[in-house]
ZAGUKOL-72959 format. One record per residue (C-alpha): residue in one letter; y negated, x negated, z. Coordinates in Angstrom, 3 decimals, always signed. Layout:
<pts>
+------+----------+----------+----------+
: type :       c2 :       c1 :       c3 :
+------+----------+----------+----------+
:    a :        Y :        X :        Z :
...
+------+----------+----------+----------+
</pts>
This chain:
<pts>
+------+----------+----------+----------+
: type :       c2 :       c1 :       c3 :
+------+----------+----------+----------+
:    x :  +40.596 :  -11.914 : +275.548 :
:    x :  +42.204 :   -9.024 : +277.101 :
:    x :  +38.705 :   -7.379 : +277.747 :
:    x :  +38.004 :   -7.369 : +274.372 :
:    x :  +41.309 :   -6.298 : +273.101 :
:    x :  +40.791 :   -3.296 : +275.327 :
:    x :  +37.512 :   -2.935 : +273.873 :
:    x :  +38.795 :   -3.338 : +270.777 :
:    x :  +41.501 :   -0.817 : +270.984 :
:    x :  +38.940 :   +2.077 : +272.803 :
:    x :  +36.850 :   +1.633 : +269.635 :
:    x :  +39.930 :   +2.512 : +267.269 :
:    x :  +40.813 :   +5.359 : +269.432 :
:    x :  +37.391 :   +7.074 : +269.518 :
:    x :  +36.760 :   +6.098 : +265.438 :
:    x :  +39.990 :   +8.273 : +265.047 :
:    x :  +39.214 :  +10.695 : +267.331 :
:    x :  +35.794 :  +11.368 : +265.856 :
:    x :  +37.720 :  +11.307 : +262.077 :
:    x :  +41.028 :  +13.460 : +262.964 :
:    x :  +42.851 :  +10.645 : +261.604 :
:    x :  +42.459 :  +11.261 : +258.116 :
:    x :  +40.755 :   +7.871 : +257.061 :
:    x :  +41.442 :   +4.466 : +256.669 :
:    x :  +41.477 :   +3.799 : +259.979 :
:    x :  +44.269 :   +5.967 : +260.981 :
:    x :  +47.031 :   +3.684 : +259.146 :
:    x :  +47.875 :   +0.966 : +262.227 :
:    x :  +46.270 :   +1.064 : +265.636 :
:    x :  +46.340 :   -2.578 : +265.420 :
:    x :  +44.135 :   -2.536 : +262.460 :
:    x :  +41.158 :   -4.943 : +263.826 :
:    x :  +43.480 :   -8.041 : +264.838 :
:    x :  +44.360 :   -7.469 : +261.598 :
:    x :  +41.228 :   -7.551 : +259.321 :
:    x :  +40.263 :  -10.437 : +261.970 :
:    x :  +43.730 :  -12.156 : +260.857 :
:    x :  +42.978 :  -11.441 : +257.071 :
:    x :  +39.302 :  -13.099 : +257.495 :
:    x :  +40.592 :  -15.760 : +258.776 :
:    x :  +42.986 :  -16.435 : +256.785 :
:    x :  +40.895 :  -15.755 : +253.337 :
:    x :  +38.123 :  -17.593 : +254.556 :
:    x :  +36.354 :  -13.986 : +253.795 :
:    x :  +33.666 :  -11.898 : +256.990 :
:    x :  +35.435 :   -8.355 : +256.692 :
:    x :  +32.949 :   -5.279 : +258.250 :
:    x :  +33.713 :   -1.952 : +258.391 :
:    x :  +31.268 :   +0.413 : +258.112 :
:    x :  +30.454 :   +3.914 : +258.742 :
:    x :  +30.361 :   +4.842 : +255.171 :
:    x :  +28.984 :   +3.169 : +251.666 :
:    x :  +28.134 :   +6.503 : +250.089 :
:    x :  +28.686 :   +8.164 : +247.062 :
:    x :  +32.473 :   +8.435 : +247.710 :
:    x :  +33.011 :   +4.451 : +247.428 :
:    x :  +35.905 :   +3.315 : +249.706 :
:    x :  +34.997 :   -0.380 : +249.779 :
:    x :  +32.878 :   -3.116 : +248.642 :
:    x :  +32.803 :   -7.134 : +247.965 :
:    x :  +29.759 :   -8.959 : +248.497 :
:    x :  +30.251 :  -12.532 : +247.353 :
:    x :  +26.625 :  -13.607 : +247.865 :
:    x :  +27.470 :  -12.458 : +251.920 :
:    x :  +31.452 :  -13.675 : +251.055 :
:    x :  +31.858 :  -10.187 : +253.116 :
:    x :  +34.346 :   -7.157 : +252.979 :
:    x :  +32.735 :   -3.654 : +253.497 :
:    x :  +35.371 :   -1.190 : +254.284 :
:    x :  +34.407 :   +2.544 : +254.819 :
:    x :  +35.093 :   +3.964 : +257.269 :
:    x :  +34.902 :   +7.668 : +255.521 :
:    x :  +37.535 :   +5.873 : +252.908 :
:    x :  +40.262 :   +8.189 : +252.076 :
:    x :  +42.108 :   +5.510 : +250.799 :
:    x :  +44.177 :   +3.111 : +253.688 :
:    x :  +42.302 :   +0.854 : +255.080 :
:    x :  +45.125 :   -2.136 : +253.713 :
:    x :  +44.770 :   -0.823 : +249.915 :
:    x :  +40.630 :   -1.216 : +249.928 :
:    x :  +40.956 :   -4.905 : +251.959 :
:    x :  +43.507 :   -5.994 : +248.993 :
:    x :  +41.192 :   -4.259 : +246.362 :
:    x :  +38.260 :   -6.287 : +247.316 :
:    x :  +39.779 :   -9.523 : +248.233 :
:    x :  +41.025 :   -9.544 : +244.739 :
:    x :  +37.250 :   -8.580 : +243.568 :
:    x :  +36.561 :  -11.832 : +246.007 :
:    x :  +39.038 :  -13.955 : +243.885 :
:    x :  +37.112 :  -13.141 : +240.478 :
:    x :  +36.246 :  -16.234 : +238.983 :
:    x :  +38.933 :  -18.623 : +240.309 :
:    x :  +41.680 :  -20.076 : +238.317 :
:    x :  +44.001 :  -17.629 : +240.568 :
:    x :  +42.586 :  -14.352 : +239.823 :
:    x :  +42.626 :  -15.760 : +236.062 :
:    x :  +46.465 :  -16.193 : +236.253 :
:    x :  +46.972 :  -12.686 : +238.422 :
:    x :  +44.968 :  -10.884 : +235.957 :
:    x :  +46.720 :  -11.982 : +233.029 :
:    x :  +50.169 :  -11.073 : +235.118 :
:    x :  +49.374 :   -7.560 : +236.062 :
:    x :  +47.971 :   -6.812 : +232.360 :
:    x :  +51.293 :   -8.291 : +231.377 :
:    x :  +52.929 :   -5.999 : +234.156 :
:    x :  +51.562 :   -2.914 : +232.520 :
:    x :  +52.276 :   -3.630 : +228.986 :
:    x :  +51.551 :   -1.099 : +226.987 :
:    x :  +50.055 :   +1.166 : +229.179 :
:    x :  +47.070 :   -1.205 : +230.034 :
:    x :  +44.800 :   -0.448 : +227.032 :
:    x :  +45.473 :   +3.766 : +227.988 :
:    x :  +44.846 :   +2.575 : +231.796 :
:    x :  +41.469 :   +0.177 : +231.300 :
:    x :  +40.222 :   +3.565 : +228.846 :
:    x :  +41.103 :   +5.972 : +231.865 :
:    x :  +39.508 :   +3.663 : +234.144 :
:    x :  +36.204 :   +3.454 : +231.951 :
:    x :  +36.486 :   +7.598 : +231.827 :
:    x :  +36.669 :   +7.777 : +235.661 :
:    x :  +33.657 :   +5.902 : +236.011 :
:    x :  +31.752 :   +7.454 : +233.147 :
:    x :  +32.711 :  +10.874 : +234.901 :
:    x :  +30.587 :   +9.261 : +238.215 :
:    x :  +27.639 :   +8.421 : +236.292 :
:    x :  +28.491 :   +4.610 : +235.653 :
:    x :  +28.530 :   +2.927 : +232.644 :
:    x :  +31.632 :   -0.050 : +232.885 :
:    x :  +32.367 :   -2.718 : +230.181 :
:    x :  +35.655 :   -3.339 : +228.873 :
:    x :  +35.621 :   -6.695 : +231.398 :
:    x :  +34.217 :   -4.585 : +234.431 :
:    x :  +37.062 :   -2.044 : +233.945 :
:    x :  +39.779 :   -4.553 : +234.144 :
:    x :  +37.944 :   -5.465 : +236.808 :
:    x :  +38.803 :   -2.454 : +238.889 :
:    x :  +42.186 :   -1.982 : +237.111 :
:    x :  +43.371 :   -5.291 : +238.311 :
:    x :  +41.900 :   -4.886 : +241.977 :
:    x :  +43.256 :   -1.794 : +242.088 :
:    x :  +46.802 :   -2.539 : +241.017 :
:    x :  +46.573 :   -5.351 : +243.459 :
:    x :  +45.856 :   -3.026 : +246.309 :
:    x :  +48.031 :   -0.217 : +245.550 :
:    x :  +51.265 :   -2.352 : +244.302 :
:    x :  +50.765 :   -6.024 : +245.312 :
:    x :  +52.259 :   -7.592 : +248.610 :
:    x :  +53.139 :   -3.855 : +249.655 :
:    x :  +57.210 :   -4.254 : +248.465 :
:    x :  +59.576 :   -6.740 : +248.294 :
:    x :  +60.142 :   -6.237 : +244.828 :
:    x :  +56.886 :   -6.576 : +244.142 :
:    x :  +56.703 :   -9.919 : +245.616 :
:    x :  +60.185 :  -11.274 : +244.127 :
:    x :  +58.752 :  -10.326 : +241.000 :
:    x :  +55.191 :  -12.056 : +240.857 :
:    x :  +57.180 :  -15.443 : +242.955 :
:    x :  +60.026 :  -15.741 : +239.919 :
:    x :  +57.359 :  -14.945 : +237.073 :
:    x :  +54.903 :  -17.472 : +238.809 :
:    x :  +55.556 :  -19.155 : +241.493 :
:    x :  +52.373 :  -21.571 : +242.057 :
:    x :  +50.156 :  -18.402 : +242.207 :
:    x :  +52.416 :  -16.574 : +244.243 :
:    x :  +52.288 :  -19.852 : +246.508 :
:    x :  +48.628 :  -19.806 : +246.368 :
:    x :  +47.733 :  -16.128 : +247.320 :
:    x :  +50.283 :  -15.403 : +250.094 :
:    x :  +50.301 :  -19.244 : +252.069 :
:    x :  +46.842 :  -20.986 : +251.619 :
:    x :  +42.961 :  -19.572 : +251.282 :
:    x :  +42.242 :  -18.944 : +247.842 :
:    x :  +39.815 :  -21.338 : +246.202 :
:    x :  +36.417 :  -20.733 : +245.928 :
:    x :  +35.298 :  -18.891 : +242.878 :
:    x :  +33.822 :  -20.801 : +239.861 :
:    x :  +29.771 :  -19.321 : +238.844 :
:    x :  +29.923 :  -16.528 : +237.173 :
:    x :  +29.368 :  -15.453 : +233.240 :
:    x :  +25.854 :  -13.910 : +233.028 :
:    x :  +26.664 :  -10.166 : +232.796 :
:    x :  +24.243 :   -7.681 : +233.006 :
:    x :  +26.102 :   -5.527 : +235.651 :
:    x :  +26.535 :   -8.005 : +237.911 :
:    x :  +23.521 :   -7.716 : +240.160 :
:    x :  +25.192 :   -4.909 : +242.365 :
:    x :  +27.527 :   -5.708 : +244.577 :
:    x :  +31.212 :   -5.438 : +243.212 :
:    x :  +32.526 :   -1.808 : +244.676 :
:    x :  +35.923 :   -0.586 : +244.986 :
:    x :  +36.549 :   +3.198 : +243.872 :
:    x :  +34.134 :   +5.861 : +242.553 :
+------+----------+----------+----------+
</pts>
C-alpha cells in the first residue's frame, strides 16, 4: 500500500507540475484517496482524464456508472465530482426530493436562473430543454453550495431529514429507467 501511495502522490505532483496548479487538481494533494473514498462510497468508478474537450469540466456516464473529471477543468476538482454525482442520482426518488428542495431554495430566482442556464448553453451551440436545464441548474447548485458549509447542511437536514440521511450516510439508490428524451443519448456533461 505504501508503494502505491507513493505512486500515487508522484502522479499528483507531476499532473500539477505540468498544469502550474491552476486546475482541478491543484485543490488537495490528497485528492486520489479521495475520489477512491467517494467511489466507494457512491458505489460510482470515478476517472480523471486529460481533458473532455470543448471546455467541459466533467462528465456522468451512467451506462459505464463512471465519473470523468478533466483534468484541464478550471473548476475544483470537488465542485465537478458533486456536479456529476448528482447527474448520477437523476432518476431516483432522492434526486426527485433534492431537486424539488434546491428549486424551492432559489425561489424566485429559479425561473431567471433555468432561462440563464438555457442562454449559456445556447451561447455554446447546444440546444437544452426546460428539464435538461434544471438538469444542470440543480447539479450545479449541488456542487457549488451543497455539503461545502455547515449551514448548508443544517439547512437541507431540518427541511428534510430522510434525504439528508440518505445522501451524506448510505449509497444512493440506483436510478429508476429513464423518460425517453431525445437528448439523452450523449452522455450527461457538466459545464459548457
Amino acid at each position: 500500500a505504501q508503494n502505491r501511495d507513493s505512486f500515487l502522490d508522484e502522479i499528483m505532483r507531476d499532473v500539477m507540475n505540468r498544469a502550474g496548479g491552476k486546475n482541478a487538481w491543484s485543490t488537495d494533494a490528497g485528492l486520489m484517496k479521495s475520489a477512491e473514498k467517494i467511489a466507494a462510497r457512491t458505489g460510482r468508478k470515478i476517472r480523471f482524464v486529460k481533458t473532455l474537450g470543448n471546455g467541459i469540466d466533467g462528465m456522468y456516464d451512467a451506462a459505464a456508472n463512471t465519473l470523468y473529471v478533466a483534468l484541464d477543468s478550471g473548476e475544483p476538482v470537488y465542485t465537478v465530482l458533486k456536479h456529476e454525482l448528482t447527474h448520477s442520482l437523476e432518476g431516483t426518488q432522492a434526486y426527485d426530493e433534492l431537486s424539488s428542495y434546491i428549486l424551492r431554495t432559489m425561489g424566485e430566482q429559479a425561473e431567471k436562473r433555468i432561462a440563464a442556464k438555457t442562454e449559456q448553453y445556447a451561447r455554446a451551440g447546444e440546444t437544452l430543454s426546460r428539464e435538461q436545464a434544471i438538469r444542470e441548474l440543480v447539479a450545479d447548485y449541488a456542487g457549488e453550495n451543497l455539503f461545502t458549509s455547515d449551514d448548508a447542511i443544517r439547512r437541507l437536514a431540518g427541511d428534510h431529514p430522510g434525504l439528508a440521511q440518505r445522501l451524506l450516510l448510505r449509497r444512493p439508490e440506483q436510478p429508476r429507467p429513464h423518460r425517453a428524451d431525445p437528448h439523452e443519448d450523449a452522455p450527461r456533461q457538466a459545464r459548457v
